[in-house]
Residue frames relative to the residue before (quaternion, step in Angstrom):
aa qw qx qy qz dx dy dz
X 1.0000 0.0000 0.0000 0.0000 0.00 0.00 0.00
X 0.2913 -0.7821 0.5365 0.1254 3.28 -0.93 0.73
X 0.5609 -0.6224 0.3401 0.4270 3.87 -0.49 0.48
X 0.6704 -0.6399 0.3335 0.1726 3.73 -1.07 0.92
X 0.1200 0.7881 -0.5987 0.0777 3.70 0.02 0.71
X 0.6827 -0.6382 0.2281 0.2732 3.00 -1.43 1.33
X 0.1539 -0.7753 0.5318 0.3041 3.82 -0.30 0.64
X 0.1260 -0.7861 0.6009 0.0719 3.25 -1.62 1.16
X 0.7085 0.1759 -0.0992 0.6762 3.75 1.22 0.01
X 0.1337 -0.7233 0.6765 0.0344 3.69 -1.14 0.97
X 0.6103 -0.6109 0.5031 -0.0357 3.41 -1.74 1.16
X 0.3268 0.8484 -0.4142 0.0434 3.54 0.38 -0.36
X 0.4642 -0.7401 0.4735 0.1116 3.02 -1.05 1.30
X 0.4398 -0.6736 0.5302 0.2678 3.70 -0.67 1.14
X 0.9408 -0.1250 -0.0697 0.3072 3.59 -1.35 -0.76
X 0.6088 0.4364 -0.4123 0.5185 3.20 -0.92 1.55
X 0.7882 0.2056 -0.1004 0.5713 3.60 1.36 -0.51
X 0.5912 0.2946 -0.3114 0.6832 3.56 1.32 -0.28
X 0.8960 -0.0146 0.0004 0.4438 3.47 -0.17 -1.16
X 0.5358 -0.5351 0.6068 0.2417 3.04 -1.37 0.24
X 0.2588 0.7821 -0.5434 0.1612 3.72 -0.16 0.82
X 0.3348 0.6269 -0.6509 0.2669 3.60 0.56 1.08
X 0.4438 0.7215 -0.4523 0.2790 3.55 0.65 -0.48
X 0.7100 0.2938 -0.1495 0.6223 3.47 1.10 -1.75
X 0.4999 0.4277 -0.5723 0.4896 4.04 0.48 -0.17
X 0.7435 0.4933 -0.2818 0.3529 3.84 0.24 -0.54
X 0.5656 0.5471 -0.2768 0.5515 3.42 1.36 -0.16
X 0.8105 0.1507 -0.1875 0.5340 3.64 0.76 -0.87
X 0.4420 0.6053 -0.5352 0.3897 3.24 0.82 1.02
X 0.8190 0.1000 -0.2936 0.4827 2.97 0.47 -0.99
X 0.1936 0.5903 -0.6614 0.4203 4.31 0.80 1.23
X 0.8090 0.4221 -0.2456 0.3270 3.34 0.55 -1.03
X 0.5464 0.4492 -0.2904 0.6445 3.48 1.37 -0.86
X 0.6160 0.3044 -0.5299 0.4970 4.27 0.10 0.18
X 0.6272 0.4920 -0.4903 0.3524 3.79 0.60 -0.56
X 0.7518 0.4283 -0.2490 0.4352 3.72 1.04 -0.55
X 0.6005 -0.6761 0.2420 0.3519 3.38 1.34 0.00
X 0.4895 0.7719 -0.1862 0.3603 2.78 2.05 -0.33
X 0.3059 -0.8386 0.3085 0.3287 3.97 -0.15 0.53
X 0.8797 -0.4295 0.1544 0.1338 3.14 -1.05 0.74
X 0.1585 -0.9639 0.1792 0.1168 3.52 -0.22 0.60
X 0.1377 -0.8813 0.1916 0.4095 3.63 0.64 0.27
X 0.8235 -0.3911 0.1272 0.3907 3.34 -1.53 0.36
X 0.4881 0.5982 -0.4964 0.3970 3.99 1.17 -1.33
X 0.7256 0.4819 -0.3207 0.3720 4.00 0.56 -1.52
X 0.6062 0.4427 -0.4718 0.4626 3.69 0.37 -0.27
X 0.7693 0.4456 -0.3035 0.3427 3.28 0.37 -1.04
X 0.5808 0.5118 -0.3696 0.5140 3.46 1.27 0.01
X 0.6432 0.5575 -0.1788 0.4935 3.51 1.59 -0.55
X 0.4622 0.7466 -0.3068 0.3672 2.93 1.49 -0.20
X 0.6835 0.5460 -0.3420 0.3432 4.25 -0.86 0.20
X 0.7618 0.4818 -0.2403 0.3603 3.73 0.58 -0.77
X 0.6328 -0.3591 0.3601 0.5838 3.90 0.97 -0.46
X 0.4311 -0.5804 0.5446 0.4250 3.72 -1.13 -0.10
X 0.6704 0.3134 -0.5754 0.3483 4.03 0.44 0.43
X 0.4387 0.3525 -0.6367 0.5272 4.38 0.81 0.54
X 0.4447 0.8180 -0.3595 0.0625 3.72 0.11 -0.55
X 0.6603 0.4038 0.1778 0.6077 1.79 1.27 -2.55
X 0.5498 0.4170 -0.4178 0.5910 4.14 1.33 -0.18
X 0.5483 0.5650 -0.4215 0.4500 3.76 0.62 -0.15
X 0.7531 0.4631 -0.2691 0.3821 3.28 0.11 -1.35
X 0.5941 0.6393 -0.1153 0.4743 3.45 1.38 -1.17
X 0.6775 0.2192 -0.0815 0.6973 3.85 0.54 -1.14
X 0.2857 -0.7362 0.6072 0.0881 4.00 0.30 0.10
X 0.7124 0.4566 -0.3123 0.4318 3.10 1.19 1.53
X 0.7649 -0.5176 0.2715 0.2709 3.27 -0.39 0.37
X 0.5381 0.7656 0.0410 0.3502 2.83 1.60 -1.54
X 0.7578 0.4493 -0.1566 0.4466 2.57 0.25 -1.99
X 0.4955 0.5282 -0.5458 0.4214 4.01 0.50 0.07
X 0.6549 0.5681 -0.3359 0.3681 3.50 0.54 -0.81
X 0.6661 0.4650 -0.3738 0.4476 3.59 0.90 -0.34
X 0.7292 -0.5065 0.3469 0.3023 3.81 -1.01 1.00
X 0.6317 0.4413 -0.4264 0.4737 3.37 0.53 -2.20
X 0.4809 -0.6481 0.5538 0.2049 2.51 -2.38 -0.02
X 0.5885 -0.6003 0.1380 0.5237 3.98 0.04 0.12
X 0.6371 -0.4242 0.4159 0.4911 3.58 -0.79 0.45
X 0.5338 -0.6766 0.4481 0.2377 3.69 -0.86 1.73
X 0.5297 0.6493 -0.2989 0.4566 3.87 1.55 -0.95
X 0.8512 0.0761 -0.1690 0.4910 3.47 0.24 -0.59
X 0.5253 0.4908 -0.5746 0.3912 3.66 0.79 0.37
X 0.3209 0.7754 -0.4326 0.3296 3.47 1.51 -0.91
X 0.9114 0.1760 0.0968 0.3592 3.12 -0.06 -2.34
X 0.3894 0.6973 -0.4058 0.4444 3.15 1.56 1.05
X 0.6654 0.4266 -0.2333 0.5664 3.03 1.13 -1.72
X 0.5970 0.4991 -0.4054 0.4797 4.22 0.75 -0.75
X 0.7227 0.2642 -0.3661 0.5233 3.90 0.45 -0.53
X 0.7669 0.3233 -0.4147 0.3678 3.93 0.12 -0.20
X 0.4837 0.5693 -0.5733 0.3366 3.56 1.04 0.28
X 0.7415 0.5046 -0.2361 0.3738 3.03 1.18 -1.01
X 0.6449 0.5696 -0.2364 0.4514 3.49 1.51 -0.38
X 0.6283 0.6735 -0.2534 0.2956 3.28 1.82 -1.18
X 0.8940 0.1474 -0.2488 0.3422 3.43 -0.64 1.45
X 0.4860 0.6719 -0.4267 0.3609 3.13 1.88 -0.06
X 0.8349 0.2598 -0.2264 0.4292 4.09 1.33 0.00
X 0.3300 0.7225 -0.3902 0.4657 2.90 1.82 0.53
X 0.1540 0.7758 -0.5973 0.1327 2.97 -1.44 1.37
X 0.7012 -0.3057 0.4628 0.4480 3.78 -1.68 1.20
X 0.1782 -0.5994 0.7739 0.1005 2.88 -1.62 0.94
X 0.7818 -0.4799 0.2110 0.3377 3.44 -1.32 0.80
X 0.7556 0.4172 -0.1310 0.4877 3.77 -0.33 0.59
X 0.4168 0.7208 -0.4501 0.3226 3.61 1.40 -0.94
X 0.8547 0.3916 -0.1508 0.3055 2.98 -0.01 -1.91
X 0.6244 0.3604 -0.2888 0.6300 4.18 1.07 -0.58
X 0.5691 0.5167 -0.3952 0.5030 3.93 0.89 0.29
X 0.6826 0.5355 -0.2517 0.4289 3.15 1.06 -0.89
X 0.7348 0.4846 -0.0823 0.4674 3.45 1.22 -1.41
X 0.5554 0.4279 -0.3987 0.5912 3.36 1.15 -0.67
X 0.5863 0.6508 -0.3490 0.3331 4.00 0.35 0.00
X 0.6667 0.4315 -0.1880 0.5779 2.93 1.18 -1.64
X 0.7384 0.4549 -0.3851 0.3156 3.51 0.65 -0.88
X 0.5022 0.4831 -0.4494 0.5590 3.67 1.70 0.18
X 0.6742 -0.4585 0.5537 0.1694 3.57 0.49 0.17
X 0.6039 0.6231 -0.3249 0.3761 3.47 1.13 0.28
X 0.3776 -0.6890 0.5540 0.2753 3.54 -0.17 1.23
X 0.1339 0.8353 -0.5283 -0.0731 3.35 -1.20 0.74
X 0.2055 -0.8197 0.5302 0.0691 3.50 -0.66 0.74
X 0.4022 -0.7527 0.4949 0.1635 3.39 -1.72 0.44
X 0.2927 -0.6875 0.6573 0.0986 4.19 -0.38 1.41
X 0.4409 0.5903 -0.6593 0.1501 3.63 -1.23 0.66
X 0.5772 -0.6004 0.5177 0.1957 3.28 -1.67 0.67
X 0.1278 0.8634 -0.3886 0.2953 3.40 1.84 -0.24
X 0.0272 -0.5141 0.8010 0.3055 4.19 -0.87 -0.31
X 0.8793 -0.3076 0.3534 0.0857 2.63 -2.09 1.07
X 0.6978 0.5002 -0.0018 0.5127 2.99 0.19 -2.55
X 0.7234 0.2502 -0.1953 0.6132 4.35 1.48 0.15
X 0.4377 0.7055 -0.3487 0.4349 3.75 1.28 -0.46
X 0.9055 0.2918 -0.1149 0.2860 2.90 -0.11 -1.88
X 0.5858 0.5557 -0.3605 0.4669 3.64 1.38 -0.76
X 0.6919 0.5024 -0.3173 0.4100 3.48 0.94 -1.13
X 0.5555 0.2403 -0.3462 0.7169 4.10 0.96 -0.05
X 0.6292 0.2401 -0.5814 0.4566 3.62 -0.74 0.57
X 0.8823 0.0594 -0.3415 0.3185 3.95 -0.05 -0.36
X 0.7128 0.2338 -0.4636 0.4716 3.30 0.66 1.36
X 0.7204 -0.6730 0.1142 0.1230 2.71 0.57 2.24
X 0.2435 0.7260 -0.5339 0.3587 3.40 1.62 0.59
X 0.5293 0.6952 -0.4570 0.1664 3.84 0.38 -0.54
X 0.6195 0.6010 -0.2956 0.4094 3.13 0.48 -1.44
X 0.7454 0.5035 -0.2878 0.3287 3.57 0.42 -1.57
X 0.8402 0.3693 -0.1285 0.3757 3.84 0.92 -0.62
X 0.3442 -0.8158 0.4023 0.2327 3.28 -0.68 1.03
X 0.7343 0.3494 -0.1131 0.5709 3.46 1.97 -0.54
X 0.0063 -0.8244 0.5659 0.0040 3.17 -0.52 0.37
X 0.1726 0.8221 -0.5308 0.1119 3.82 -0.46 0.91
X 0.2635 -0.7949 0.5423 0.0677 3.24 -1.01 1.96
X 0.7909 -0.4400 0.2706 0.3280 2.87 -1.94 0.56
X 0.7637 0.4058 -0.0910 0.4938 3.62 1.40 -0.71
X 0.4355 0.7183 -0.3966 0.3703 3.38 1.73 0.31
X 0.7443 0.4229 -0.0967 0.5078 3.59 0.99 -1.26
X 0.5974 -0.5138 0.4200 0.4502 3.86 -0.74 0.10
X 0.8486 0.2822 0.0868 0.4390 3.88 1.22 -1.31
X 0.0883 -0.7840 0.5789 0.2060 3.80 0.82 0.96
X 0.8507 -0.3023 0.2852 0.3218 2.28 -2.13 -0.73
X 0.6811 0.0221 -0.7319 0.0010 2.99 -1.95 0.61
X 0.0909 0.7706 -0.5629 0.2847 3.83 1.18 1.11
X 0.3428 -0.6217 0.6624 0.2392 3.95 -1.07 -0.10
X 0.6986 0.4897 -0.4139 0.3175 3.78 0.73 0.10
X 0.5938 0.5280 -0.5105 0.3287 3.48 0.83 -0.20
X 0.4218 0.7869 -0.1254 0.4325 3.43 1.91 -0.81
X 0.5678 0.6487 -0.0355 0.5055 3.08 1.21 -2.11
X 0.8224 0.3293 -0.0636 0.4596 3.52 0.14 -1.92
X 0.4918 0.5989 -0.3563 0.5220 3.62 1.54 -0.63
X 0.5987 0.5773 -0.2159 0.5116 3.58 0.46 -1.02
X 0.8876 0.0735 -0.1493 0.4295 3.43 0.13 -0.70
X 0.3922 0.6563 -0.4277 0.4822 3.31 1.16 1.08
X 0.8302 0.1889 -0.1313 0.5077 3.16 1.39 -0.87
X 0.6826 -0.6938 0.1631 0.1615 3.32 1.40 0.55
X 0.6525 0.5183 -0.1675 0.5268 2.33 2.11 0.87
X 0.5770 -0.4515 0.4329 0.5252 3.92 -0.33 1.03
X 0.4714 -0.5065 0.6722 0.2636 3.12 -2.09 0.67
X 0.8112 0.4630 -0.2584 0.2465 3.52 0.97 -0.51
X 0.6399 0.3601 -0.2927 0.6125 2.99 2.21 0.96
X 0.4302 0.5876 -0.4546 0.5128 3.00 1.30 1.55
X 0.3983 -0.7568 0.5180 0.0175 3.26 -0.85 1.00
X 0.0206 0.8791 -0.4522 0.1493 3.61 -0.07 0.89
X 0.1344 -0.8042 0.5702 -0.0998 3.25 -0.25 2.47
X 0.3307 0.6309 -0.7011 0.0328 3.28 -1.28 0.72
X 0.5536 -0.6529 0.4818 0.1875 3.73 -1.92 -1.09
X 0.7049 0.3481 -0.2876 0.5469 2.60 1.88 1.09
X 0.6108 -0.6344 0.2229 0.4181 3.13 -1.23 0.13
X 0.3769 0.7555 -0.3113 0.4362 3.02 1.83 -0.08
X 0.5229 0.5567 -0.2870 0.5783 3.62 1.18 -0.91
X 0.8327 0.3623 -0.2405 0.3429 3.51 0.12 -1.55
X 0.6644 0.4694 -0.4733 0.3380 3.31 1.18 -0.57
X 0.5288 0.6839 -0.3810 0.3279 3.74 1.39 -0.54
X 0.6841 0.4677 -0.2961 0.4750 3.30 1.05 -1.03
X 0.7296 0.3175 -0.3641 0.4842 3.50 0.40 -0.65
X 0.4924 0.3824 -0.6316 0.4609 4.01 0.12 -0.09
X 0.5322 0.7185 -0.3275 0.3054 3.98 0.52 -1.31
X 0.3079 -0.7179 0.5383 0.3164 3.29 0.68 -1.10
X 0.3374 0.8002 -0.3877 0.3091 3.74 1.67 0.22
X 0.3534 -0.5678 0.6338 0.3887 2.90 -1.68 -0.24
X 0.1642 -0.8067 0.5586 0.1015 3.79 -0.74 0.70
X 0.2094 -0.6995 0.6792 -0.0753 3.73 -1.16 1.53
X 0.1360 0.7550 -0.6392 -0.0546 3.40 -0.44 0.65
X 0.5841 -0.6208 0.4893 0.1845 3.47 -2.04 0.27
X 0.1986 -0.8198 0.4553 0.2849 3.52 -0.02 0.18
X 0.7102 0.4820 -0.3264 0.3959 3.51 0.74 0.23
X 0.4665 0.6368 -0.4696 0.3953 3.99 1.05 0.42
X 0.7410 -0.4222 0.3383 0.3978 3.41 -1.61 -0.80
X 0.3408 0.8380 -0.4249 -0.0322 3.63 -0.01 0.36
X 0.4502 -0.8312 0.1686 0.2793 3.24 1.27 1.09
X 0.8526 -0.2698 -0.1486 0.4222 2.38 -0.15 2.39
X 0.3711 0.7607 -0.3410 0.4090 3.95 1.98 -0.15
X 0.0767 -0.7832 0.5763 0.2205 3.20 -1.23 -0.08
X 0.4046 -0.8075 0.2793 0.3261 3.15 -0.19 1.46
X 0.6057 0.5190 -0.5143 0.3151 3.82 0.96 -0.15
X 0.5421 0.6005 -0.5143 0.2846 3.71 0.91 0.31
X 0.3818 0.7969 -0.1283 0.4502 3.18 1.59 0.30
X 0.2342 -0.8021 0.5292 0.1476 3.91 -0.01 1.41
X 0.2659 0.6556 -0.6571 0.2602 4.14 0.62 0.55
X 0.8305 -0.3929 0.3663 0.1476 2.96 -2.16 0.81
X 0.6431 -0.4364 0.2600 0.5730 3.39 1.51 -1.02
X 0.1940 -0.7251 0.6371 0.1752 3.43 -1.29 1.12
X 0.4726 -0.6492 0.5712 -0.1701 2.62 -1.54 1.70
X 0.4048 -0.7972 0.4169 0.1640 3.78 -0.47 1.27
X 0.5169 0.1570 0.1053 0.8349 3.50 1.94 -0.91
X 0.7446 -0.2956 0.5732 0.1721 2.06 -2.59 0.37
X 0.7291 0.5695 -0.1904 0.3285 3.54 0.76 -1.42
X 0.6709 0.3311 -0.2616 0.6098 3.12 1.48 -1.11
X 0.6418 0.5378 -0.4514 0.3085 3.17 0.80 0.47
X 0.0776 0.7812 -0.3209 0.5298 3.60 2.34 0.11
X 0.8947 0.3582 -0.1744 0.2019 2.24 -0.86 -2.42
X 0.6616 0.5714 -0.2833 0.3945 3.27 0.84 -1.66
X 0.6294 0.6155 -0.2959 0.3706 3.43 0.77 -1.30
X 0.7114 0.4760 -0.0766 0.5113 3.59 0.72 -1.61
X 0.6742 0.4165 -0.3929 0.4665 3.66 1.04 0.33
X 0.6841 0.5299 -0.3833 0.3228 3.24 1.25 -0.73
């Protein structure tokens, strides 16, 4: 643990900590794997596949491993093609607030905390998915995975968040469910809260030196608003 500075603006990580959205990652996967002939997959594996962007995603689903993110190439243009064409169409229609989101979200604003959203997400999937499950309103920033030169577990998408809203990296709080999250915040100079119930492939997040894991968003508020 690192000593407490006042938080004045919070970070929040998008899928795995706001929403649950393997449901639709699981729908245009396997749309894509029937376009390739390839057989189907079930839902536990995405979610273990879950954390890295949708092109490791989409090398996961493919090499039925973990791994395969780790390799440079990028995914065959054929089935990222008809990934991004089946989850545009798939993206948010089973996605859903994970307990706490929404009284986490509000008990924030009512401190007056600016709050923004960190995901590896493209854009061109970001923004529709918080407009139709009503995350919009709540954020003044909002930075995708394909906005900046360096996502996440970089410190700049984090970095550039920070100085959009006008506030030290070292009074910014930064919630997500992975380790990818935590390494951003701490290169960042953040405080880092993590969840213990998102996608962090196959990790557990209490093996993890963050600030404090939090059950919700709310108890993640709460904590805040006492200190």
């Amino acid at each position: 643990m690192r000593s407490l500075l006042a938080v004045r603006a919070v970070l929040i990580d998008l899928d795995g900590t706001l929403l649950d959205t393997v449901l639709d990652l699981h729908a245009a996967a396997n749309a894509m794997l029937r376009d390739l002939g390839r057989e189907e997959i079930a839902v536990a594996t995405i979610r273990s596949f879950v954390g890295r962007g949708i092109p490791n995603l989409v090398k996961r689903v493919l090499a039925g491993k973990m791994e395969a993110a780790d390799n440079a190439a990028p995914p065959p243009d054929e089935a990222l093609s008809s990934f991004k064409r089946h989850y545009a169409a798939e993206n948010g229609r089973r996605a859903a607030l994970f307990p706490g989101v929404v009284e986490g979200l509000e008990a924030f604003r009512a401190m007056g905390l600016p709050l923004g959203v960190i995901t590896n997400k493209a854009e061109a999937f970001t923004l529709p998915l918080i407009e139709r499950t009503g995350l919009a309103p709540y954020f003044g920033v909002v930075v995708s995975g394909d906005l900046l030169p360096r996502p996440k577990p970089d410190p700049m998408p984090l970095l550039w968040a920070s100085g959009r809203l006008g506030i030290s990296p070292a009074n910014v709080l930064m919630i997500g469910d992975s380790v990818h999250d935590w390494h951003a915040g701490r290169s960042a100079g953040c405080r880092v809260f993590l969840v213990p119930y998102g996608y962090n492939e196959g990790r557990d997040v209490h093996e993890l030196d963050c600030d404090g894991i939090v059950s919700t968003l709310a108890e993640a508020a709460q904590r805040i608003a006492q200190e």
